[in-house]
C-alpha positions in Angstrom: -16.0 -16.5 -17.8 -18.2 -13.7 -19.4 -15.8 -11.6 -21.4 -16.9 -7.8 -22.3 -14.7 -6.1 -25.0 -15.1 -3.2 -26.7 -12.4 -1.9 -29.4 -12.7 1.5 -31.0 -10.9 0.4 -33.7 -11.4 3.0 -36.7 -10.5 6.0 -33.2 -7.7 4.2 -32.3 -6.1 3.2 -35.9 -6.1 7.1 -36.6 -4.7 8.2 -33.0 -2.2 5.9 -33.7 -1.5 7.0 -37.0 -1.0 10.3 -36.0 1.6 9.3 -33.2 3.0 7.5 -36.0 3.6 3.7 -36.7 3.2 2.1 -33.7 6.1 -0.6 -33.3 8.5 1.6 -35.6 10.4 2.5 -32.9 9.5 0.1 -30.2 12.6 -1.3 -28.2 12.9 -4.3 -26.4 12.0 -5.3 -22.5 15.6 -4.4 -20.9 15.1 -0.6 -23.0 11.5 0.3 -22.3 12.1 1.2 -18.4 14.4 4.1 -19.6 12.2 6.1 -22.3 12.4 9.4 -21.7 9.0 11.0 -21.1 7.3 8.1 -20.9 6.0 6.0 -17.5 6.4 2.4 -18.2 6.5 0.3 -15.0 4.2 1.6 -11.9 7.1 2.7 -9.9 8.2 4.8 -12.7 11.5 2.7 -13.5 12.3 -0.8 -12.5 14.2 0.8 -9.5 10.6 2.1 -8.1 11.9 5.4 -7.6 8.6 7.5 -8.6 11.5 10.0 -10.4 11.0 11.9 -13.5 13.7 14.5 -14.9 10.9 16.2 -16.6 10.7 19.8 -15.5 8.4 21.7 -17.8 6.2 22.4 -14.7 8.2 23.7 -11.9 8.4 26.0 -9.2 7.3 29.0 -11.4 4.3 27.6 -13.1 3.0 25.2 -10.7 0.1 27.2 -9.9 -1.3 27.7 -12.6 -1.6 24.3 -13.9 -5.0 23.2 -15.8 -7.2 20.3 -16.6 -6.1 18.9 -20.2 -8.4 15.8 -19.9 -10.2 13.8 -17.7 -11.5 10.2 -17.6 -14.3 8.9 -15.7 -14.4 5.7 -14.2 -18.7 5.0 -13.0 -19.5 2.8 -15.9 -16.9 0.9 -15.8 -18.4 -2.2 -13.5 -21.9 -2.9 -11.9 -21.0 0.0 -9.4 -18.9 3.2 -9.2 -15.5 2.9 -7.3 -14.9 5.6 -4.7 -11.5 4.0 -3.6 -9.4 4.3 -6.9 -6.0 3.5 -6.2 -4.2 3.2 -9.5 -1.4 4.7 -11.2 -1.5 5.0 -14.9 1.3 4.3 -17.2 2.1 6.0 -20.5 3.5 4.2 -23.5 4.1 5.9 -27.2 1.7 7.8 -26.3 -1.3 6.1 -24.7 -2.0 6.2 -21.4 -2.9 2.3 -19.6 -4.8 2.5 -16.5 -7.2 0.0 -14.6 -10.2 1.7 -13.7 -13.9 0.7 -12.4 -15.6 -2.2 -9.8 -14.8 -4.8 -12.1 -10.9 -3.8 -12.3 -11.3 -3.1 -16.7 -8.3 -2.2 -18.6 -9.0 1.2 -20.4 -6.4 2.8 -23.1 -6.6 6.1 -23.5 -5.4 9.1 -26.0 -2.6 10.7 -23.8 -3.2 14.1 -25.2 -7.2 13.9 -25.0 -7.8 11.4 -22.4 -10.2 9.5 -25.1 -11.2 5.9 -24.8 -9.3 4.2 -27.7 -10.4 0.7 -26.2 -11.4 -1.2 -22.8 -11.4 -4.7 -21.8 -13.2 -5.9 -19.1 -13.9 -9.5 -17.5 -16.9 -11.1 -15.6 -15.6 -13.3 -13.1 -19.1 -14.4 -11.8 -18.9 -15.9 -8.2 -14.8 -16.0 -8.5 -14.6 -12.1 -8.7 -17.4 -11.6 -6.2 -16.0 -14.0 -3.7 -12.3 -12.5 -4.4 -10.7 -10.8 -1.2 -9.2 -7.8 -3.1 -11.7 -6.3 -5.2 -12.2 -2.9 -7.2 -9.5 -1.7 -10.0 -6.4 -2.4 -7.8 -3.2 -0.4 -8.2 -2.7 -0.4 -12.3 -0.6 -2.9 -14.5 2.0 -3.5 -16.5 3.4 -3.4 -19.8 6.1 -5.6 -22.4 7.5 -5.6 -25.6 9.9 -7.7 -27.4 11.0 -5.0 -29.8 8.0 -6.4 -32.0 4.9 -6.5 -30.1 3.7 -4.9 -26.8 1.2 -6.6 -24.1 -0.2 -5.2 -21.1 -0.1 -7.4 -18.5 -2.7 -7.5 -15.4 -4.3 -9.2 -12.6 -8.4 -9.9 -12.3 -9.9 -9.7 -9.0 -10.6 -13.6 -9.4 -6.8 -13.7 -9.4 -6.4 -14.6 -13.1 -3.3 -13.3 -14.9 -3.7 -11.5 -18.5 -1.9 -10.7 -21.1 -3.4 -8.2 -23.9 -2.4 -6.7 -27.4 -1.3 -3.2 -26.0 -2.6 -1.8 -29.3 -5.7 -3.1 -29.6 -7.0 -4.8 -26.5 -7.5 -8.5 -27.7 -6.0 -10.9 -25.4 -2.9 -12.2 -26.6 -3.0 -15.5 -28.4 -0.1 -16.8 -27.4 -0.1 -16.2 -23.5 -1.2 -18.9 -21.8 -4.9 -20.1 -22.6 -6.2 -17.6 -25.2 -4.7 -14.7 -22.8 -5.1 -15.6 -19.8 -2.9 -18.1 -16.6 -5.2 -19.1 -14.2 -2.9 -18.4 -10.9 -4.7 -20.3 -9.0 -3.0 -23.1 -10.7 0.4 -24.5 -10.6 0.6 -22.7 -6.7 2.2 -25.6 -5.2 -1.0 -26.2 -2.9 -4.5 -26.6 -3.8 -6.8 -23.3 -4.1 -10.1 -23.3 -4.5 -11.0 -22.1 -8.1 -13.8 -19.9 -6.8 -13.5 -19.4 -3.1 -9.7 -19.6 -2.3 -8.5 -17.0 -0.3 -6.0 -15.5 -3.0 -5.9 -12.2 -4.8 -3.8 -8.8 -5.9 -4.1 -5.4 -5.9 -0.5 -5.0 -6.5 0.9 -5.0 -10.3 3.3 -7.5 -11.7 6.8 -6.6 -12.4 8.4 -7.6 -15.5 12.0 -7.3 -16.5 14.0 -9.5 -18.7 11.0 -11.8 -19.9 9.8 -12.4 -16.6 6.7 -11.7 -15.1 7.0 -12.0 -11.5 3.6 -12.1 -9.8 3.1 -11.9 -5.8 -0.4 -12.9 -3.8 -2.5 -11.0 -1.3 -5.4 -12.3 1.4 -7.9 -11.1 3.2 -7.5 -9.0 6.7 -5.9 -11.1 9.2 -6.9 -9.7 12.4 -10.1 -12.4 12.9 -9.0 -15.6 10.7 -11.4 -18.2 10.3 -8.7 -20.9 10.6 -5.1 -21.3 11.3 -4.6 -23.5 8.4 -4.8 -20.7 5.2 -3.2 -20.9 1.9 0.2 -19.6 1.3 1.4 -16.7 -0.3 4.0 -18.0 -2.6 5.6 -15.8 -5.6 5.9 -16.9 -9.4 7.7 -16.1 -12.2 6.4 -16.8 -15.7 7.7 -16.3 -19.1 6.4 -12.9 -20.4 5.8 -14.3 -23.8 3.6 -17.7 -23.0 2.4 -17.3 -19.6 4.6 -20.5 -18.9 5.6 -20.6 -15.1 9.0 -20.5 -14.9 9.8 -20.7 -11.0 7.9 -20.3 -7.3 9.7 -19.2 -4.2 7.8 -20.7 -1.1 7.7 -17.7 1.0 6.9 -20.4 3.7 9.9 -22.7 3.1 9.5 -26.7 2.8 11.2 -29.0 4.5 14.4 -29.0 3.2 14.3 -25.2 2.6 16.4 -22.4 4.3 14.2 -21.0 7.0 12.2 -24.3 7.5 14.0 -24.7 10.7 12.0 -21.2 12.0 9.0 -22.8 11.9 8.7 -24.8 15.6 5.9 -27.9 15.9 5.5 -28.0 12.0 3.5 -24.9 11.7 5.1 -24.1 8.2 2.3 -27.1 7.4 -0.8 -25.3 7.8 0.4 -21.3 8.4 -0.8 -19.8 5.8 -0.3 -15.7 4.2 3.3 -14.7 4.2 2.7 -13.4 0.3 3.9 -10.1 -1.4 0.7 -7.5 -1.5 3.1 -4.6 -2.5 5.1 -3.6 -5.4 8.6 -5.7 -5.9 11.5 -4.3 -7.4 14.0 -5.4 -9.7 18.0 -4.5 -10.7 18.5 -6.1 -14.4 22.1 -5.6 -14.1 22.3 -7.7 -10.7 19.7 -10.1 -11.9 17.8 -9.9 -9.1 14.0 -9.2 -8.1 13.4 -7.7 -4.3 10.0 -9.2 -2.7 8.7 -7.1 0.6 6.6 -9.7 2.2 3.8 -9.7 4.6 3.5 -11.7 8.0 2.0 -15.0 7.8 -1.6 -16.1 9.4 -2.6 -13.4 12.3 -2.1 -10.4 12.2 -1.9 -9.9 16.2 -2.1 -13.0 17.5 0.8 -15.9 16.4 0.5 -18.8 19.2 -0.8 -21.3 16.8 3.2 -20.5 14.5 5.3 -20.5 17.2 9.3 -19.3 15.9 10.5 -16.5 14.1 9.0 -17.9 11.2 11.2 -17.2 7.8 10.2 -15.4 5.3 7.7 -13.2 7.1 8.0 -9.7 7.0 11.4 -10.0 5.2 12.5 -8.4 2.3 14.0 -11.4 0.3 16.3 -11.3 -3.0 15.8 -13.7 -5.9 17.4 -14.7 -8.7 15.0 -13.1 -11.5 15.6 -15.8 -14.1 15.4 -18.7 -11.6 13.9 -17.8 -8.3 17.1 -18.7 -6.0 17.0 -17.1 -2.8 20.3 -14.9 -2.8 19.8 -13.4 0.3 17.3 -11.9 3.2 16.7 -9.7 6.0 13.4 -10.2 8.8 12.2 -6.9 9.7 10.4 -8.5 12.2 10.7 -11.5 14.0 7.4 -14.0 14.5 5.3 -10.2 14.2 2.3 -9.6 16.3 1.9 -6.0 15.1 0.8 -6.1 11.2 3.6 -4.7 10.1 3.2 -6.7 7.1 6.3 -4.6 4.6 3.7 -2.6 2.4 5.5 -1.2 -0.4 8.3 -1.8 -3.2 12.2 -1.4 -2.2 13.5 2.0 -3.6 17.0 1.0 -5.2 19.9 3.9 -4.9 23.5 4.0 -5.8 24.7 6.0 -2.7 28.2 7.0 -1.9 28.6 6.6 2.2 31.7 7.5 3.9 33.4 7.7 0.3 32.2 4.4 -0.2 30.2 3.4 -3.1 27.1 1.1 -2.2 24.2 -0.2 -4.4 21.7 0.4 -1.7 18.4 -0.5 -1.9 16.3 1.2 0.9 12.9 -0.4 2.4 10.3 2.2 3.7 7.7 0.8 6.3 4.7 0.9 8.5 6.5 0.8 11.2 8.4 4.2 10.3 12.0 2.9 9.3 13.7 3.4 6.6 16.2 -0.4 6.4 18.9 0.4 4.0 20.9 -2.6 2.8 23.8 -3.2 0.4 21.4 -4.8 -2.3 24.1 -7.1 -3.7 24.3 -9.1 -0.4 22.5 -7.8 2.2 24.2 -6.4 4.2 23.0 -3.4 6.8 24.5 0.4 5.5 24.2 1.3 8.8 23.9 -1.0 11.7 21.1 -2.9 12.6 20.4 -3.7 15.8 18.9 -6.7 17.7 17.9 -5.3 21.0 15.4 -6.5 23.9 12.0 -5.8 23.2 9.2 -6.8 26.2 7.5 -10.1 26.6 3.7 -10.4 26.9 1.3 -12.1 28.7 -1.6 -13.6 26.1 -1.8 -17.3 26.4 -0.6 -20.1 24.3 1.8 -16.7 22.6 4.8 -17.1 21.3 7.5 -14.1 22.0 10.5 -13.3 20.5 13.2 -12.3 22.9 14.3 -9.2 20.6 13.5 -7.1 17.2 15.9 -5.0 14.8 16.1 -1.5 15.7 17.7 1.0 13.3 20.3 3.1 13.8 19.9 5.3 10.8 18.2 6.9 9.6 16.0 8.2 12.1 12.3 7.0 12.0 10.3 9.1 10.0 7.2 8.9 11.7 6.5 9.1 15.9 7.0 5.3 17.6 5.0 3.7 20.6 2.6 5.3 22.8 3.7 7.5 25.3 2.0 10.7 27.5 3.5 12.7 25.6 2.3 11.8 22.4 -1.5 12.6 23.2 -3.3 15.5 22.2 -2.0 18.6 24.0 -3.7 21.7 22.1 -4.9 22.6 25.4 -5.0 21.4 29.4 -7.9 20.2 29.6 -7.8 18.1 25.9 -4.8 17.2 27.4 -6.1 15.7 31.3 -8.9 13.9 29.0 -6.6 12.6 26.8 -4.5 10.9 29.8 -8.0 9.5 31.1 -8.9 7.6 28.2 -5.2 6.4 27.3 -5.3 5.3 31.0 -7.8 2.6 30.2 -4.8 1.1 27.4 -1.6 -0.2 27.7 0.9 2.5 26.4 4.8 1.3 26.1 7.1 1.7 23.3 7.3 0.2 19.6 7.2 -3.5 19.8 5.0 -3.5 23.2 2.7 -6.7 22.4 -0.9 -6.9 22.6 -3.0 -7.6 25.3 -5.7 -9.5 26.0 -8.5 -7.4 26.4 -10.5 -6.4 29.6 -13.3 -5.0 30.1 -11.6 -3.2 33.6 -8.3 -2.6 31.6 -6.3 -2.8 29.6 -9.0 -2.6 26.7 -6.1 -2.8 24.2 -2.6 -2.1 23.5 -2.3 1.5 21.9 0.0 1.4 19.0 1.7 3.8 16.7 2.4 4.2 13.9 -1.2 2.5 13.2 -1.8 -1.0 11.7 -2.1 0.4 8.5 0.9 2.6 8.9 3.6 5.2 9.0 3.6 4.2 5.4 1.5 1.7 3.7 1.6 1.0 0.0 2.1 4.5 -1.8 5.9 3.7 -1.0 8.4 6.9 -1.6 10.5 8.4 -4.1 13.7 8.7 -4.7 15.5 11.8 -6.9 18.7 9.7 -8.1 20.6 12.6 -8.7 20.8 14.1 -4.9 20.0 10.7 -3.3 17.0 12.5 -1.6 14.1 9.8 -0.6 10.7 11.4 0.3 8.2 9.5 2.6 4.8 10.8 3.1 3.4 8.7 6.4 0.3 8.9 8.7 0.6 9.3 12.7 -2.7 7.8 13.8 -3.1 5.3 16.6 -4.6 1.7 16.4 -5.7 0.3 19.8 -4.9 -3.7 19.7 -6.9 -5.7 22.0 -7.3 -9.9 21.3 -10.1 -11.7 22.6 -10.4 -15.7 22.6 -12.1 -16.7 19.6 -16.0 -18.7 19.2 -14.5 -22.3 18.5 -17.8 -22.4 16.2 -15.9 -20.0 14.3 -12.6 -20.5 14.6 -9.8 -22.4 15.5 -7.3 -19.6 15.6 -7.6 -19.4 19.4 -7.3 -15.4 20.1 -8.7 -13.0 17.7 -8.9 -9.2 17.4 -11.6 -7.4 19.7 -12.4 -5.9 22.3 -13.7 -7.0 25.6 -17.1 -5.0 26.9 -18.7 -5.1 30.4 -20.4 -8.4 31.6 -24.1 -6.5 31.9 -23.7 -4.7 28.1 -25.4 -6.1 25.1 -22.7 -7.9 23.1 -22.6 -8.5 19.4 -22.4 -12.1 18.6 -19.2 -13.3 18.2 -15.9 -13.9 20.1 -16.4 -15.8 23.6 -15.7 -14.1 26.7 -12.7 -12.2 27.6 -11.5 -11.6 31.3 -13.5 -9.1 32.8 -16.3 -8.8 30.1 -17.7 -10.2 27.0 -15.2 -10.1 24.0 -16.0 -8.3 20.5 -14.3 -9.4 17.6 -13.5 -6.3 15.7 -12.1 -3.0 16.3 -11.8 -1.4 19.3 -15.5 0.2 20.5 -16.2 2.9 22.5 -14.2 3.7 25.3 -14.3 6.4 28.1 -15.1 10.1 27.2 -13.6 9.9 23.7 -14.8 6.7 22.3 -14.3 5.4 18.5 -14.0 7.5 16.0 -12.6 8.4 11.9 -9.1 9.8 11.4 -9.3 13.3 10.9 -10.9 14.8 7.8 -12.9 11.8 7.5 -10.3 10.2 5.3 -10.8 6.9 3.8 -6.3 5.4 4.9 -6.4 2.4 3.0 -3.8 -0.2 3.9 -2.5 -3.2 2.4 -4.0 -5.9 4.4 -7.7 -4.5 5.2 -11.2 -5.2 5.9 -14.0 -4.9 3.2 -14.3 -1.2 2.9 -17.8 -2.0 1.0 -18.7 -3.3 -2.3 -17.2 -0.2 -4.3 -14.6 1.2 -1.5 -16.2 3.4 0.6 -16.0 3.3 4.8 -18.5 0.8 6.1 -18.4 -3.2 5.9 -20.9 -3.4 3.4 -19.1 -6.8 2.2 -17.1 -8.4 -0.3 -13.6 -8.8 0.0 -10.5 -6.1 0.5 -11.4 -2.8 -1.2 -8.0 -1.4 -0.2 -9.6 1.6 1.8 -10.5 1.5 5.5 -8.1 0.6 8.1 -8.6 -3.3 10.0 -6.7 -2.2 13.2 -9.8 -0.7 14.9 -11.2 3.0 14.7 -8.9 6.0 16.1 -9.7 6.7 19.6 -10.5 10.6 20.3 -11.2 13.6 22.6 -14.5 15.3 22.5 -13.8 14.5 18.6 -10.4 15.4 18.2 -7.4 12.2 17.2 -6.3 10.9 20.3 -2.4 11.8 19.0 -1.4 15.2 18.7 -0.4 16.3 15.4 1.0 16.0 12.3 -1.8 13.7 11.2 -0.1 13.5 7.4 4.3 14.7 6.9 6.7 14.4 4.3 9.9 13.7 5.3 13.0 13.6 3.3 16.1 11.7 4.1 19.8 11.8 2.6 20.8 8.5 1.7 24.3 9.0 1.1 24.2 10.4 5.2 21.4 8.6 6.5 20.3 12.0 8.0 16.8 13.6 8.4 16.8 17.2 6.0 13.4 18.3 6.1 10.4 17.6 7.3 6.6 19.0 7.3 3.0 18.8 7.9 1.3 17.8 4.3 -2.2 18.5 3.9 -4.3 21.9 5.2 -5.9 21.0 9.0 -9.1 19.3 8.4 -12.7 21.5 8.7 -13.5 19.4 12.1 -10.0 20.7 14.2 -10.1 24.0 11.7 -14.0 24.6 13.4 -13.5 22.9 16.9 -15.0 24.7 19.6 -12.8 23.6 22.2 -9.9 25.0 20.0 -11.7 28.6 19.5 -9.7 31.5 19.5 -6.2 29.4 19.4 -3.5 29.7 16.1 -3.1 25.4 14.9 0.0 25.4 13.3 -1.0 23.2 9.7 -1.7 19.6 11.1 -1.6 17.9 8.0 -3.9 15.1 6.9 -3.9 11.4 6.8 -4.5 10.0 3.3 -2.7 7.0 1.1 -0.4 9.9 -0.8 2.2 8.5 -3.0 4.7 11.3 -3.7 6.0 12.2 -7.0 9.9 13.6 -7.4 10.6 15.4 -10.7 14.0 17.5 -12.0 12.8 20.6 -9.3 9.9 19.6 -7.3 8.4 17.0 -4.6 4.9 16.7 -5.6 1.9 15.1 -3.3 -1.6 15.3 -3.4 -4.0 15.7 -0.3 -6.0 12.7 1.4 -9.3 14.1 2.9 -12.1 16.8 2.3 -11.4 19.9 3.3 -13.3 23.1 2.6 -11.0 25.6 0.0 -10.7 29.8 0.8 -12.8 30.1 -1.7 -16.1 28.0 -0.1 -15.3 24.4 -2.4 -14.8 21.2 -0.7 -12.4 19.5 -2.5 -8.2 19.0 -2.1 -5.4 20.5 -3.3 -2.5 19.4 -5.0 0.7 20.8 -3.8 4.3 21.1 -4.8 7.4 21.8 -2.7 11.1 23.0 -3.4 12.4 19.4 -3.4 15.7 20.3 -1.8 13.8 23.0 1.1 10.3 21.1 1.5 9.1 24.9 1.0 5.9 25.0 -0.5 5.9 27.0 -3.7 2.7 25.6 -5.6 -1.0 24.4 -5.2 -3.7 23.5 -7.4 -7.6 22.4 -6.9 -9.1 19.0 -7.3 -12.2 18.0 -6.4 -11.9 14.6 -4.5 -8.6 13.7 -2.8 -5.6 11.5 -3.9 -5.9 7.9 -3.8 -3.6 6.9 -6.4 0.3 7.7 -7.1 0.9 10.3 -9.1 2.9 9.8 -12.2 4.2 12.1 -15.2 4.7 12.4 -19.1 5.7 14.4 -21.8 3.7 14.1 -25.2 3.9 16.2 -28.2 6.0 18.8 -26.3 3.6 19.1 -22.8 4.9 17.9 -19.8 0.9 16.7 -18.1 0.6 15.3 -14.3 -1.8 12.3 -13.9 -4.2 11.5 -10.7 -6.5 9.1 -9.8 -9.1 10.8 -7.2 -12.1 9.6 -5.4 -13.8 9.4 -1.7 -16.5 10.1 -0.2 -19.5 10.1 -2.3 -16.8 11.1 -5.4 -16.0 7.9 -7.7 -13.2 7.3 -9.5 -11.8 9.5 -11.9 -8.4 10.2 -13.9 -7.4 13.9 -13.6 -4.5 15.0 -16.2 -3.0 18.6 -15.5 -0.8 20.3 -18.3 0.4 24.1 -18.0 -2.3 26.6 -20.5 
């Protein structure tokens, strides 16, 4: 592999002089997740709450935040990024962030936002053939008490390990640096064209390094025999593996039995895109993982088929399974689980409970006793309807829950279709009337040209939430959820066998007489489409509101540097695979909220507040059909990871939008974290697309953002009061 390094070694030595020796006060793994000021993990703290109890900017001040720094991203890879998802850390100091195409490593001055060094790798044909591409979600950082490394993923799926002050791989750590993790899997993975990558960052706590594995979109497989998304731990020091939990058990395994005509032999996926979570005192590590091989369409992995879309506890030091719970059973809806656990110590009924609380796409919040378990509140297995897609496998019911309420709308009903006026609304009902509506869990259909086209569902394949996760203030027990009502129509159609083997794949079919696209084979009543849903009746196929780019976990290639549009190359994290959103002379099929916050209270499992997030986008703002009527603020849809500090809930916009003031930009607001009222908002020019995170150096608290879109690339914005 080319390797490109540059160290600005006589910049950094003096930075670091002047923050003072560098390891003099250094502490070692099981301390650094507590420094006060600092941002050390991506969740914030091992406990992925997103919490800081800095409050230096508050409710008084908010507004009139300014730029202290900012860091471009363009050069960093053959091509800007316009879909730049990651969330910086700060250490002693020196802000760590991924950044650019080729996913380099950049440590910057956290006062000045200066380059002190970069590292960067050429993977040749293995990062251009990689299915998650781009800069990914950030990284993460170690120390012994002696040295620190930061630890992160390639594109090509290569794990490595550098010198956190001067960028040099570490010696020590594996080969010169780097653990190929295509190696030592379990199964055999193509060096250069397996299907196996990350966006995600690994977790490290007590010496381990705990590493999960992502794929490309499963809506269209080319095969029902894919490679499996197992999990590793490795020392933190050598790179040595140290365990592997088969996410699709072996015979032998717990939850082997799931798996009905052997199809834990060749079913594939079932990895951990998301964040993972860990408790040090409990010893344990908490792994959200996806569904296995088909996103829509299971026939060819008949049973409920352990551990998909589980959340699963291990033993951090030796990878025992110590307990699980399926979210779904045998899914047929990509509700892959998208984002890390949140762990909370909550008091219920007078009861002390080490909680740990699972946000979703599917817009529940599953709160479990995270020492064994166990539901809070219950659970329930209730009847859910059967479909009709041959060769299907259907399980007889799915886990409701009973509190707290869902945070986002569920299922596709009349009711839930624009209504702003009459007549949006009869036009609404004439295009849904060509789907099949029903309530959460209501399985795909095979699609027909004469209807159903597709089944509508909601939240959307990409979620409710996806990736960005919540927050959690541990001192009220408040969680904060920022989700996305948007619908994806799901429609299967049988697949080309010169394509695949997979039997039914995701599309839509069109009328016998209309030119087809080559592709799937013919569904009842027309010719079948793979891909998303096309256009249909008087609304047709269309973008979210605002134009948004609502980047998922599991997606389609969102083009070579993350924009909309299939330009190739693998997962860009941006651009939703469940089909375009189906609208009204232009307008979202669903009536708004488009983008909420909602916060919950853990300790009651009850709904305190929630609103619309995000000022209504120019195209409903300017609608004619709407002229002359007050919208209420509809929000907008985005990837908006929300940030919880001593006073404030803090979340930036997704979308354009055009400012009072004649700029097209976004804003980033603040709300009273206890009211949800807003009491701050400042300018940026591109939306959010990362998390937001926090610091406090040399007496400045500064807020950090990684914005792009559109035509905007990548770019680092750091606010600090004047």
């Amino acid at each position: 592999m080319a390797r490109i390094m540059k160290r600005f070694f006589t910049t950094a030595l003096a930075v670091i002089a002047s923050l003072g020796a560098w390891h003099a006060n250094l502490r070692g793994q099981d301390k650094v997740h507590n420094r006060p000021g600092e941002w050390t993990t991506y969740g914030g703290d091992l406990a992925s709450t997103r919490y800081s109890p800095l409050d230096q900017i508050n409710a008084d001040n908010f507004r009139t935040l300014e730029v202290a720094w900012r860091f471009k991203t363009d050069s960093l890879g053959p091509r800007p990024e316009f879909n730049f998802q990651s969330t910086p850390l700060m250490v002693d100091g020196i802000v760590y962030s991924t950044a650019g195409s080729r996913r380099a490593v950049v440590a910057l001055d956290g006062a000045t936002g200066e380059l002190l060094w970069m590292h960067s790798e050429n993977e040749g044909k293995r990062g251009e053939m990689a299915p998650r591409q781009l800069s990914g979600r950030g990284l993460a950082y170690w120390t012994d008490g002696r040295e620190g490394h930061i630890v992160y993923v390639t594109p090509g799926y290569r794990m490595i390990a550098l010198d956190a002050k001067t960028g040099i791989p570490a010696a020590g750590f594996g080969s010169k640096g780097v653990v190929d993790l295509k190696l030592e899997d379990d199964q055999d993975i193509d060096p250069v064209s397996g299907e196996m990558g990350l966006h995600a960052t690994p977790i490290i706590a007590k010496d381990v390094i705990i590493v999960g594995a992502a794929h490309l979109p499963g809506g269209q497989p080319k095969s029902k025999t894919h490679e499996k998304g197992f999990v590793r731990g490795y020392d933190a020091r050598t790179g040595k593996r140290l365990w592997i939990f088969h996410t699709i058990p072996l015979p032998g395994e717990v939850g082997n039995d799931t798996w009905e005509r052997d199809s834990w032999s060749y079913t594939g996926n079932a990895g951990v895109w998301a964040q993972m979570t860990v408790d040090e005192e409990l010893g344990m590590v908490y792994l959200p993982v996806e569904l296995p091989t088909g996103d829509y369409y299971g026939g060819n992995r008949p049973g409920s088929g352990l551990f998909g879309e589980s959340l699963v506890a291990l033993d951090l030091k030796t990878g025992q399974r110590k307990w699980h719970y399926q979210l779904v059973h045998h899914g047929l809806w990509d509700m892959d689980i998208p984002c890390a656990p949140i762990l909370a110590d909550i008091t219920v009924d007078g009861r002390p409970v080490k909680a740990i609380a699972q946000i979703t796409k599917q817009g529940w919040v599953y709160v479990f006793d995270r020492t064994n378990g166990k539901p809070v509140w219950p659970i329930e297995e209730q009847p859910v309807a059967k479909g009709t897609v041959p060769g299907e496998w259907y399980s007889p019911t799915q886990p409701f829950v009973t509190r707290p309420p869902a945070f986002d709308r569920q299922g596709v009903m009349p009711d839930d279709l624009i209504d702003f006026t009459p007549e949006l609304h009869a036009e609404a009902l004439k295009l849904a009337s060509r789907y099949k509506l029903g309530p959460i869990f209501t399985p795909p259909v095979v699609s027909n040209a004469d209807g159903p086209l597709a089944t509508l569902m909601l939240p959307s394949a990409t979620g409710g939430a996806n990736w960005q996760g919540g927050a959690l203030d541990p001192a009220t027990n408040m969680l904060y959820v920022y989700s996305v009502t948007s619908i994806t129509p799901v429609g299967l159609v049988a697949a080309d066998p010169a394509r695949s083997d997979f039997g039914y794949v995701q599309g839509t079919a069109r009328p016998a007489n209309a030119n087809a696209s080559a592709g799937g084979a013919g569904a009842p009543g027309g010719t079948g489409t793979p891909g998303g849903t096309r256009g249909a009746g008087p609304g047709g196929a269309s973008s979210t509101p605002g134009a948004v780019e609502t980047g998922g976990g599991r997606q389609a290639g969102a083009g070579a540097a993350g924009r909309g549009g299939a330009a190739g190359g693998g997962a860009a994290g941006g651009g939703g695979e469940g089909g375009a959103g189906l609208t009204v002379q232009g307008l979202p099929l669903v009536k708004p909220p488009y983008g909420r916050i909602t916060a919950f209270d853990l300790n009651k499992g009850d709904l305190v507040w929630q609103i619309a997030h995000g000022e209504t986008p120019d195209n409903i703002k300017n609608h004619p059909a709407l002229k002359g009527l007050t919208i209420p603020r509809t929000g907008r849809p985005g990837r908006i990871g929300v940030l919880v500090t001593k006073t404030l809930a803090i979340a930036g916009e997704g979308g354009f939008a055009t400012q009072a003031n004649g700029q097209r930009g976004a804003m980033l607001r603040a709300y009273d974290k206890l009211t949800g009222r807003e009491v701050g908002a400042v300018y940026v020019p591109a939306p959010q697309t990362g998390s937001l995170m926090t610091y406090m150096l040399n007496g400045k608290q500064y807020l950090v953002a990684a914005i792009s879109g559109g035509n905007y690339p990548g770019e680092l914005l750091a606010f600090k009061l004047p």
